[in-house]
ZALUMDO-702177 format. One record per residue (C-alpha): x, y, z; residue in one letter; chain; residue number from 1. Coordinates in nm, 4 decimals, always signed. Each point is the difference from the previous one (the first is absolute). Layout:
# ZALUMDO-702177
+----------+----------+----------+-----+-------+-----+
!       px !       py !       pz ! res ! chain !   n !
+----------+----------+----------+-----+-------+-----+
!        X !        Y !        Z !   A !     A ! NUM !
...
+----------+----------+----------+-----+-------+-----+
END
This chain:
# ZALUMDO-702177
+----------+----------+----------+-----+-------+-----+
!       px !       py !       pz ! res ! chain !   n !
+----------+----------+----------+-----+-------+-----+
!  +0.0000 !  +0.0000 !  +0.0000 !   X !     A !   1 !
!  +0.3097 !  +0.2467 !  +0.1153 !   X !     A !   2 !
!  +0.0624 !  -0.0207 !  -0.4531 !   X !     A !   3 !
!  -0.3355 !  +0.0917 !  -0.0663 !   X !     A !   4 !
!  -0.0456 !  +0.3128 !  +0.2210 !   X !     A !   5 !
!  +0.3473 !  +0.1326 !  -0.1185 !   X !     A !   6 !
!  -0.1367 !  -0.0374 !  -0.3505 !   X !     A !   7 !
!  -0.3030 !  +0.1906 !  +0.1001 !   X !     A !   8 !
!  +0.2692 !  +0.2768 !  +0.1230 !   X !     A !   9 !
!  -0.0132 !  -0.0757 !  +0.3566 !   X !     A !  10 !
!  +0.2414 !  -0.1089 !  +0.3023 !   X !     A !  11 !
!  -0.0825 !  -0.3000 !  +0.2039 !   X !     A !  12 !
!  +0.2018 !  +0.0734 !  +0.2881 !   X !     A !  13 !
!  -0.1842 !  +0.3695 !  -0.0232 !   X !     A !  14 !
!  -0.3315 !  -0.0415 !  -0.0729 !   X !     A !  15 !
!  -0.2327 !  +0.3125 !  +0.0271 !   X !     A !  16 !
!  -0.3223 !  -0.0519 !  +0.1650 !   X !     A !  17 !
!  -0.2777 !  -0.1000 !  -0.2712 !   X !     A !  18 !
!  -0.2015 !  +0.2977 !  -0.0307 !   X !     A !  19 !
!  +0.2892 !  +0.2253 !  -0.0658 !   X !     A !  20 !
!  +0.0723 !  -0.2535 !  -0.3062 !   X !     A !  21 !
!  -0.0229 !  +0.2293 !  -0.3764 !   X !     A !  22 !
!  -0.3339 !  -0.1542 !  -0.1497 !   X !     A !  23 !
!  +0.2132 !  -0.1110 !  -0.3000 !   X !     A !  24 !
!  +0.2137 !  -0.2459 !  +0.3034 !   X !     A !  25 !
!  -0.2767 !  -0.0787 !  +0.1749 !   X !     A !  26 !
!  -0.2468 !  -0.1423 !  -0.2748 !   X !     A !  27 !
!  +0.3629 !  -0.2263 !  -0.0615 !   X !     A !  28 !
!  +0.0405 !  -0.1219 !  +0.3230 !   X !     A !  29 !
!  -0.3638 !  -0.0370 !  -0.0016 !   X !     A !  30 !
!  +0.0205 !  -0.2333 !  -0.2635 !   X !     A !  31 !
!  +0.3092 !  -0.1705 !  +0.1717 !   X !     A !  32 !
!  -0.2326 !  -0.0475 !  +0.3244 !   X !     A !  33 !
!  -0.2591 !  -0.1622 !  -0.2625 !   X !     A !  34 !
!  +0.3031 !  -0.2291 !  -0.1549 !   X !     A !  35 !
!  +0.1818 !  -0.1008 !  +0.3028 !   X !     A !  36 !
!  -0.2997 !  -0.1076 !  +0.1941 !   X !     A !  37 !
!  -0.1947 !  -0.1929 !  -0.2495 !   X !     A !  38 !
!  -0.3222 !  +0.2732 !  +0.0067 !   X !     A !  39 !
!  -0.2087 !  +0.1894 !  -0.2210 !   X !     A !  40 !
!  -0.0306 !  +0.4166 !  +0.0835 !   X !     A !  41 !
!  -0.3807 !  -0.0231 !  +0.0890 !   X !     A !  42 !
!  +0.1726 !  -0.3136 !  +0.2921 !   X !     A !  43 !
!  +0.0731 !  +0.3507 !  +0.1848 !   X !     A !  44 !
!  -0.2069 !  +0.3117 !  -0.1822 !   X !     A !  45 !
!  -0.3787 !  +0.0292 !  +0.0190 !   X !     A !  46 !
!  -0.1000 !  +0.0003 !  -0.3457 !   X !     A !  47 !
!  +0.1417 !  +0.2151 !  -0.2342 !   X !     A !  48 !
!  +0.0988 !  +0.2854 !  +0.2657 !   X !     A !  49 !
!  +0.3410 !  -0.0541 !  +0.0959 !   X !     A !  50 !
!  +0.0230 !  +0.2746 !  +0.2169 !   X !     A !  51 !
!  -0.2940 !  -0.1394 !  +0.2816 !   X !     A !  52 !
!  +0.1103 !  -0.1194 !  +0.3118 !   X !     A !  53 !
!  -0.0240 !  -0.3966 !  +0.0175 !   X !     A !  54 !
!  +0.1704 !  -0.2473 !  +0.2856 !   X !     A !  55 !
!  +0.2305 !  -0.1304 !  -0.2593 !   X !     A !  56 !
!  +0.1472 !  +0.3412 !  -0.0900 !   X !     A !  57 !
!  +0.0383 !  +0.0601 !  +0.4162 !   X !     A !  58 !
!  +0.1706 !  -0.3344 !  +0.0151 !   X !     A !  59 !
!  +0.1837 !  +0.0971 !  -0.3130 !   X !     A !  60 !
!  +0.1259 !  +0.3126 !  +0.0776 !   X !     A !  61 !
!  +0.1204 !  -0.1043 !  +0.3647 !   X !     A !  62 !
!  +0.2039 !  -0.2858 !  -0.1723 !   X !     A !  63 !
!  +0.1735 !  +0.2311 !  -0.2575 !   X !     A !  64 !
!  +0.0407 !  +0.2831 !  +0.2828 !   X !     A !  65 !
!  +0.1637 !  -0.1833 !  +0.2890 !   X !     A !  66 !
+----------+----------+----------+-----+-------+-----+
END
């Protein structure tokens, strides 16, 4: 995974926190996420708004931030 988040243009000893992610690097890792755990988008967003609130993203976010 460290390979495919310095492709995306990022440092995984230095990651910053996910909502201060550029929406260009955060639709990628998004789609990383999606890869590396075997799930679909709508797995963790309600329907087609991305930007809702859902357990999944909570759990998500937590993850990727600590």
């Amino acid at each position: 995974m460290a390979g495919d988040l310095q492709a995306i243009g990022l440092d995984p000893k230095n990651l910053p926190e996910l909502q201060k992610l550029e929406p260009e690097k955060l639709r990628k890792v998004m789609k990383l996420f999606s890869r590396s755990l075997g799930v679909r988008c709508n797995d963790c967003h309600k329907d087609d708004d991305f930007k809702a609130p859902t357990p999944m993203k909570k759990v998500a976010t937590r993850m990727w931030n600590e």
